[in-house]
N, C-alpha and C positions, 0 to 999 in steps of 0.2 A: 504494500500500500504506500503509496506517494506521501510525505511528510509533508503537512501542512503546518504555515508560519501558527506560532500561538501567540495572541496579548492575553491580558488579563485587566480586569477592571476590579477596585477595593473599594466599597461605598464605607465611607469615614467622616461623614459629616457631619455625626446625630453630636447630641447634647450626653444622655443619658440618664437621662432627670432621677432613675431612681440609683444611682449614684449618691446622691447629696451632696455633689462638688459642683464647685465653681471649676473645675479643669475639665474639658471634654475626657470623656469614658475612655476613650483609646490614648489618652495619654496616661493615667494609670500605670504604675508599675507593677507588673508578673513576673517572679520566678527572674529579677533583673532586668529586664525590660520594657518597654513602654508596648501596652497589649497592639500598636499599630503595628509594633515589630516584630512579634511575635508572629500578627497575624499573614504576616507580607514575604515570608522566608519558605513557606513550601511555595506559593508563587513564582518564587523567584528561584527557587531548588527544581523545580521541574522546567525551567527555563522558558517562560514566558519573558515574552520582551515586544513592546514595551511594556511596564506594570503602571498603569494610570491610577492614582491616588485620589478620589474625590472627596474634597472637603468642604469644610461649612463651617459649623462654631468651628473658635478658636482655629484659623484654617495655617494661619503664620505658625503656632504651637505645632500644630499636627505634621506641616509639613517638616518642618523642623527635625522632630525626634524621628521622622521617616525616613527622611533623608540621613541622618546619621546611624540608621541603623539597614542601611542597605549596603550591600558590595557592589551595588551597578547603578546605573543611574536609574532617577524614577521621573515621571510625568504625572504633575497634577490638573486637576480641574476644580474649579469653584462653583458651589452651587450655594448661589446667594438665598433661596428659598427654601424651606425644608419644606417641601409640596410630596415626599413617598418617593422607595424605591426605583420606579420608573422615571420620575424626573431623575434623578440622581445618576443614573447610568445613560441618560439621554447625554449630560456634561461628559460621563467619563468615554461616552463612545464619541464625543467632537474631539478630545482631546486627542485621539489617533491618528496616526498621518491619514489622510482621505484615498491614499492607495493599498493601503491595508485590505489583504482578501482572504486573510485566512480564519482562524476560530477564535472566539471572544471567550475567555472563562471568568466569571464576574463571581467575588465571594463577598463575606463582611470584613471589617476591620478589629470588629470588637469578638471573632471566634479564630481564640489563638491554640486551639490543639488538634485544630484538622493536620493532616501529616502531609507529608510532601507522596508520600508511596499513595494514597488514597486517593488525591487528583489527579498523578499521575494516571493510576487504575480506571480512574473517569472518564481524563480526557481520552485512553485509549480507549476503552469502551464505547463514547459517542462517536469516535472513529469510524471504529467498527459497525458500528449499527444502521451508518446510513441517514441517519435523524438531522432534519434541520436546527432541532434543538433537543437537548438532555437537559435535566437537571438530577442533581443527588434526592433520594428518597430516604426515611429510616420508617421501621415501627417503635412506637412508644405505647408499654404500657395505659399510660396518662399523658393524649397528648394535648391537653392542656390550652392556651394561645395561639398555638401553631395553625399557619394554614396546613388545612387538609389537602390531600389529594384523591380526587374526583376521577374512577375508572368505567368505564363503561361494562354491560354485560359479556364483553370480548376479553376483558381487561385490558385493553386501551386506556391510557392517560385522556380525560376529557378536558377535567380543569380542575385549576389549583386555588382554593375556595378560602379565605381568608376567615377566621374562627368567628368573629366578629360579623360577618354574613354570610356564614353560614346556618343550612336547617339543622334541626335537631338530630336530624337521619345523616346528616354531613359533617357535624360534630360527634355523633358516632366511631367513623372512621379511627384509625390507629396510624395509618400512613403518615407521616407526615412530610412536607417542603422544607431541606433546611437554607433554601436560598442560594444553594450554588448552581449555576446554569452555566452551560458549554452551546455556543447556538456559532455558527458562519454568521461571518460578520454582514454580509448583503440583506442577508433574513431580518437578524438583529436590528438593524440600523431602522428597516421599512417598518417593523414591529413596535417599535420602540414608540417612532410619530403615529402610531395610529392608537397610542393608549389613552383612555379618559378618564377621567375623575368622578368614575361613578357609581358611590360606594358611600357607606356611612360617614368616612374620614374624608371624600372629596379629596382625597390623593389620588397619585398614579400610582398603580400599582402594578410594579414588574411583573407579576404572578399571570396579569391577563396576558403576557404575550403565548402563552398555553392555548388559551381557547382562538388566539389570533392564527397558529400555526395549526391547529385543526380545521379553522373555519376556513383553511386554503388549502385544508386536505394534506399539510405534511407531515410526516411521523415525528411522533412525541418520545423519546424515549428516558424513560423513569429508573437512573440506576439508583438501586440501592443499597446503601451503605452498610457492612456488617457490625460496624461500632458506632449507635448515635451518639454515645458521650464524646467523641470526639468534637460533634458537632454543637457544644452547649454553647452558649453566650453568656458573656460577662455584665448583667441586669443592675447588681446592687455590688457592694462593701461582702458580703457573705459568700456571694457567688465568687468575689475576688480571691476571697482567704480558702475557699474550700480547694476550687483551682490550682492554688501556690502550692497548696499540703498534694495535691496530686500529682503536679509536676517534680515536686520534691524527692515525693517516696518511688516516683519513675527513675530518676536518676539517681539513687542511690540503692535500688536494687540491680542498675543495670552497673553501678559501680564495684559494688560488692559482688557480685557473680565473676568480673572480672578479674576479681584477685585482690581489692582495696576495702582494708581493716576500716570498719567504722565505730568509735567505741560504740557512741550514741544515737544510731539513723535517726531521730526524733529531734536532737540539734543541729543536725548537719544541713546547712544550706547552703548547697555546690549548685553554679549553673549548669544548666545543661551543656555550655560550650568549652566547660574545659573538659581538658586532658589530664588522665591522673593514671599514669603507672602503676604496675602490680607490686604488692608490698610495700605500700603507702599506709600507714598508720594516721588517722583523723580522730583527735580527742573530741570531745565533747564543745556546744557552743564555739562552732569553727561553721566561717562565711567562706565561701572560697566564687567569686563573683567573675562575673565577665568571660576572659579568654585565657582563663590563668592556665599552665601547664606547671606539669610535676612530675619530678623523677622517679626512676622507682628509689625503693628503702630510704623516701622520707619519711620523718615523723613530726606531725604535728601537735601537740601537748593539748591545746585547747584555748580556749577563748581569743580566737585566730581571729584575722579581718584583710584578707587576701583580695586583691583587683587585679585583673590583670598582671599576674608577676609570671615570671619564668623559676622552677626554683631546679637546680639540677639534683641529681643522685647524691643519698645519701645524707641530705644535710636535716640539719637538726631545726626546728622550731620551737623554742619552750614557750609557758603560755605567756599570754597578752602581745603577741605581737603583730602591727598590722604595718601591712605594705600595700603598694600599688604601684603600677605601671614602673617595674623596675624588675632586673635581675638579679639573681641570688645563684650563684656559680657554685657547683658538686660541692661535699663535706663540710659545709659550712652552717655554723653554730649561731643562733640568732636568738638574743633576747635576753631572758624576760623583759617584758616591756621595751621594747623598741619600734622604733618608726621610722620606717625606709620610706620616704618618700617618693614623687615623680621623678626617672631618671635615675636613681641607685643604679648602678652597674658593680659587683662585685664577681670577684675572678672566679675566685674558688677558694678551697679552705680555709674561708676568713671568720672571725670570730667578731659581731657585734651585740654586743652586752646590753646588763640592765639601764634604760633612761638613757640610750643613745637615739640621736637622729640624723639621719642622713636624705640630704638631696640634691639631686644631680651632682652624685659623687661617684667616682669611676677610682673603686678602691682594688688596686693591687692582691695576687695571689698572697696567702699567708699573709695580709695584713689584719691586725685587730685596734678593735676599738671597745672596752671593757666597758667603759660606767661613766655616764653620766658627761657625755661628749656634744656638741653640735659638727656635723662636718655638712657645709652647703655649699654647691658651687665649687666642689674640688677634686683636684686629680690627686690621687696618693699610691705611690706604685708598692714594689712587693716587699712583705719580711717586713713591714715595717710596725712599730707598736705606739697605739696612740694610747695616751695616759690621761686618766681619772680628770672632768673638766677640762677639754682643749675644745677652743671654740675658733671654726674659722669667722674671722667676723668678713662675711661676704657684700654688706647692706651701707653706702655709703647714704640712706635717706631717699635719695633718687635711682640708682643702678646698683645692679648685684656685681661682683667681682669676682673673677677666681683664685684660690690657693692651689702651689704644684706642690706636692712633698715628693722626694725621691724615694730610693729602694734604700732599705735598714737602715731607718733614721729610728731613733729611739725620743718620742715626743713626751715632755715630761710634763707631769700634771699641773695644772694650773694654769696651762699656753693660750695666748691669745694671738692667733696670725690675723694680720689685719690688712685684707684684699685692697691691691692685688698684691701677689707675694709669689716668690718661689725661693723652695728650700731643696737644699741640693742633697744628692745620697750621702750614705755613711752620715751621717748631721747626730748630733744630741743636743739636744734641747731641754735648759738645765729647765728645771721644772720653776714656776710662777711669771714665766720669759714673756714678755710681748715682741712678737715680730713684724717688725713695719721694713724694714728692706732683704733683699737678697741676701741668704746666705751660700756661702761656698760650701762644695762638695767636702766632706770628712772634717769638719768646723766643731768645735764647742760654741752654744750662742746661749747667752744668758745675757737678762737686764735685771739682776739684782738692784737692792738701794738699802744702802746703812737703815739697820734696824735701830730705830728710835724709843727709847721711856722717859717717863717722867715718874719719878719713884713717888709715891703715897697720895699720886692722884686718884683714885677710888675713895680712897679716906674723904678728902676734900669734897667731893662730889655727890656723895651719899651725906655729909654733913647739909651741904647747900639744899638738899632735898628733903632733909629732917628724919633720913634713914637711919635709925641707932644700927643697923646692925653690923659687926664687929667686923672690922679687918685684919685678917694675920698680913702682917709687919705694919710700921711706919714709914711715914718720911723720915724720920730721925735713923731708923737701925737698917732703912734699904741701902744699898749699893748700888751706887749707881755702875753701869755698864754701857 
């Protein structure tokens, strides 16, 4: 069978009043993502091109978080009215080039767990069948709201009867419409201008192009789908949290089967898009977000907060620690409490300790940073050991500045390098040092200052404040130094 071009159209205009937001529904976060982007990636996984975006409320939001959460480009449409589904696809089918002749496949924005393998399965189905137009079918127990679908004594698809006008003998039904249609775009386009608003809600309604493609004799074909839960819609705040708990425990038994220790699957919130090697240990209350990747035989202790990080083989995580958009290079030790910022790049076997933070710092194999450091803004090459409070000061007020450190500088506590700066290898750096110029390779650099007393100033001071309480020595019996 000859391969016909596919687009795709996404109705994303609605409000979603029983929300209870001020943010349009499809902007919502699921499972890390905004539900527009969830719902636009099998679209765009079975390779439909172009993917037209129709929107409405908040249309600059919508398209926003669409656009950043696509690998290819997208094309939108505005539909300044909320007049029903059939206005709504009327904008997303102008938006296609006007030489466009291949199949249209039109879904929602706000049903983010249809799969990519399931359209796929559709549109080759309506392929197949010959049909001017398909759309997806399920049975439901309770189908509720839903339009029905209307078969004849042949069982022919007749028409697709909206809950709310429908008989009592047509609310009946269990079949229901979940709104995805596959139609040739010629059909489509003619079907499309010939819809009316005429119906209790005085919308258009997509649904009649059904009884349009019969009343011109074409075949209807009604696939249906063997999972309707894929096809639920995000309504409320309830249907959001129920949603996140199912994509949740989807990915962490498709984690766990593959070889990754979970202490606790009940806290583990892993997206679906990372990568996590086999003999991966995840303690408890660990996020692991975005597009993060993991090697095998890490371990993460717990109370983790992971974004996009890369972490290689073997390395350690104790708890509290969160990173993003940064690397964490094989055998390396990280934490408690630490915070790798945007831009961390670390080598490998590096050790960053309790109350360190780093950002956009490109630190050297075997380098460590124990306790209680800032490094922003710096390059720091290998073997090198940063000691207890060094702070590069990168922030002149208006611009950030970089620090270079070389290879086996021994950085002694108390250090303040004050950008921009470079320090050369072999370096010691006696500890309490402020560094404001270059130093040389294999240097001692200290800025010591005479230690100053004033012997039985205390005494005097707690007098002036009417504090009897005692001090061991005097001004009389101290010695001065």
């Amino acid at each position: 069978m000859k391969e016909r071009e596919l687009a795709a159209i996404v109705l994303a205009a609605g409000l979603g009043t029983r929300m209870k937001s001020k943010r349009a529904k499809v902007l919502h976060e699921l499972a890390g993502a905004p539900i527009i982007a969830r719902s636009l990636r099998p679209m765009l996984a079975i390779g439909a091109r172009p993917v037209v975006v129709v929107v409405g409320h908040q249309a600059a939001e919508v398209e926003a978080a669409a656009r950043a959460n696509a690998d290819t480009p997208l094309a939108f449409a505005l539909q300044p009215e909320l007049r029903g589904t059939g206005d709504s696809a009327r904008h997303g089918l102008a938006a296609l080039p006007d030489d466009f002749a291949g199949d249209v496949l039109i879904g929602y924005g706000d049903m983010p767990m249809v799969t990519a393998e399931t359209l796929a399965a559709f549109h080759q189905a309506h392929r197949e069948s010959g049909a001017a137009l398909s759309f997806i079918s399920v049975h439901l127990s309770d189908p509720g709201a839903y339009g029905r679908v209307v078969r004849d004594e042949t069982g022919r698809v007749r028409a697709i009867v909206e809950a709310r006008d429908a008989t009592d003998e047509e609310r009946a039904i269990d079949e229901i419409n979940t709104g995805f249609y596959c139609a040739d775009m010629q059909f489509l386009r003619s079907a499309v201008n010939e819809l009316k608003p005429d119906n209790a809600q005085r919308e258009y309604y997509l649904t009649d192009i059904v009884m349009i493609a019969r009343g011109r004799g074409l075949p209807v074909n009604a696939w249906i789908a063997g999972n309707p839960a894929e096809f639920a819609g995000v309504n409320s705040r309830e249907e959001l949290a129920h949603m996140e708990r199912e994509i949740r425990e989807q990915v962490n038994r498709r984690l766990m089967a593959a070889g990754v220790t979970l202490i606790d699957p009940a806290t583990a919130y892993i997206s679906d898009q990372a990568e996590i090697a086999s003999d991966v240990i995840i303690g408890p209350n660990v996020q692991i977000l975005g597009r993060c990747r993991i090697g095998e035989g890490v371990q993460i202790d717990g109370t983790a907060w992971l974004k996009d990080v890369e972490i290689g083989p073997r390395c350690h995580l104790k708890i509290g620690v969160r990173a993003e958009d940064c690397r964490i290079g094989e055998e390396s030790e990280i934490g408690p409490f630490a915070n790798l910022r945007a831009g961390t790049d670390l080598e490998g076997h590096n050790r960053i300790g309790n109350f360190v933070e780093t950002k956009k710092a490109r630190i050297g194999r075997g380098t460590k940073a124990s306790h209680l450091s800032y490094l922003g803004d710096a390059v720091i090459g290998r073997d090198t050991n940063v000691g207890c409070g060094v702070i590069t000061v990168n922030y002149d007020g208006y611009e950030k500045h970089e620090t270079r450190i070389g290879d086996r500088c021994m950085v002694g506590c108390d250090t303040q390098l004050v950008a921009p700066v470079t320090v050369g290898s072999d370096v010691y750096v006696a500890s309490g040092t402020t560094i404001v110029r270059e130093v040389a390779d294999g240097a001692l650099v200290m800025s010591h200052h005479p230690q100053r007393e004033k012997p039985g100033w205390v005494k005097t001071w707690r007098e002036r404040h009417g504090d009897p309480t005692p001090v061991n020595g005097s001004a009389t019996d101290a010695k001065p130094r």
